[in-house]
C-alpha positions in Angstrom: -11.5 -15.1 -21.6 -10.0 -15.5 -18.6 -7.7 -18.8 -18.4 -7.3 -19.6 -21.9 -4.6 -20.0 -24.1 -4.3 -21.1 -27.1 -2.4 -25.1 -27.7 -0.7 -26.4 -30.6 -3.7 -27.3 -32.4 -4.9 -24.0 -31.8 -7.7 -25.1 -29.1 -7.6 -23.7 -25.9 -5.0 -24.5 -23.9 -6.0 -26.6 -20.3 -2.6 -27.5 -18.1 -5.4 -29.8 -16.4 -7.9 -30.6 -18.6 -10.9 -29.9 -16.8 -11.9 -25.8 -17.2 -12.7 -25.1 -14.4 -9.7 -26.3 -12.0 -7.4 -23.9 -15.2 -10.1 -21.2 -13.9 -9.4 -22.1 -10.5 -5.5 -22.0 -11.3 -5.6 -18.7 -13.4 -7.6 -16.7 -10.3 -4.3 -18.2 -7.9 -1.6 -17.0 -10.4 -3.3 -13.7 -10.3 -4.1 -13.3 -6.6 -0.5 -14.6 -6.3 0.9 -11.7 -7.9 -1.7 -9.2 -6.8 -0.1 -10.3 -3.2 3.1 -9.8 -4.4 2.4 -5.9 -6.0 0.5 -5.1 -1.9 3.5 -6.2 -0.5 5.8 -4.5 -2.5 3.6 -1.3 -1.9 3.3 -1.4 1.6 7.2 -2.0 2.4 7.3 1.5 -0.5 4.1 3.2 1.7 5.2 6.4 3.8 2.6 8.5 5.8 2.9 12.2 5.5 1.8 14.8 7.7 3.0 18.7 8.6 2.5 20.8 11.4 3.5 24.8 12.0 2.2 25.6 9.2 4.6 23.7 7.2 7.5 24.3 9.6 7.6 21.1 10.2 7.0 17.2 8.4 7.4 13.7 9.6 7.2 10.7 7.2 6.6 7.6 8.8 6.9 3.8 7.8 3.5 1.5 7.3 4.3 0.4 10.6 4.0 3.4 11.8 8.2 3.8 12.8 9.3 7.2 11.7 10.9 7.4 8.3 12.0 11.0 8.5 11.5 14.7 10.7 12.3 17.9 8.9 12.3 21.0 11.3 12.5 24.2 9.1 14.6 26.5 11.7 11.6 28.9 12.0 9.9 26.3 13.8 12.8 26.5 16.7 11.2 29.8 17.6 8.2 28.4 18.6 9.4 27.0 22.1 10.3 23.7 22.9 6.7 22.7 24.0 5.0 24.3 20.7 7.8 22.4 19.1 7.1 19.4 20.5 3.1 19.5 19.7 3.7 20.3 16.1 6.2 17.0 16.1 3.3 15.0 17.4 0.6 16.5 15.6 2.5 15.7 12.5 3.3 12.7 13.3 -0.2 11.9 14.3 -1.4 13.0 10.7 1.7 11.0 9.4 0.1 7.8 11.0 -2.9 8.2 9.9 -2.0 8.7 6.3 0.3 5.5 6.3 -3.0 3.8 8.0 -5.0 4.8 5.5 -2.6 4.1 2.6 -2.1 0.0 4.2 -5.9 0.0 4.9 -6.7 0.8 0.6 -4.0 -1.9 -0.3 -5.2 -4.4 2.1 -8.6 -4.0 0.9 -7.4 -4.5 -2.3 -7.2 -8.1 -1.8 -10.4 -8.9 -0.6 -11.9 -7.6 -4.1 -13.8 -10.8 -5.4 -11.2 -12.6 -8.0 -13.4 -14.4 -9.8 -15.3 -10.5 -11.4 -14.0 -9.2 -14.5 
């Protein structure tokens, strides 16, 4: 069961002595870290996309700054305005990846912490 450990005398272990404030306290410790594994996560989350047919790739940061552009040099026969829609279309599916990524981890949290 959640919040219990076992004491010297073998009976349950209560830092407070009143259950539910250790229930209360065990549900912090583990939102507490939870927090602490999103935000780890998010500063590691990178949104991926591609564009001319895989030509092209952009990673980009949950914060939506760009991480990294690869340009295979077939793209550079496309033109310099194709070139420059496939950098934004990749970068717009970059986006959104790293939008969707932050939104799962952020809903994460909000997961009731008192089930299971």
């Amino acid at each position: 069961m959640r919040g219990e450990r076992e004491g010297v005398s073998g009976e349950p272990y209560s830092p407070t002595g009143d259950p539910e404030a250790d229930l209360l306290l065990t549900v912090i410790e583990e939102q507490t870290t939870r927090m602490e594994e999103v935000g780890q996560s998010l500063a590691e989350a990178r949104g991926r996309g591609e564009a001319a047919g895989g030509h092209g790739s952009v990673e980009v940061l949950a914060s939506g700054a760009l991480a990294a552009l690869r340009i295979d040099p077939r793209a550079l026969r496309l033109g310099s305005e194709a070139l420059a829609e496939a950098i934004l279309e990749a970068s717009g599916e970059a986006t959104r990846d790293a939008a969707e990524q932050t939104g799962a981890l952020l809903n994460s949290l909000l997961e009731d912490p008192f089930k299971g």
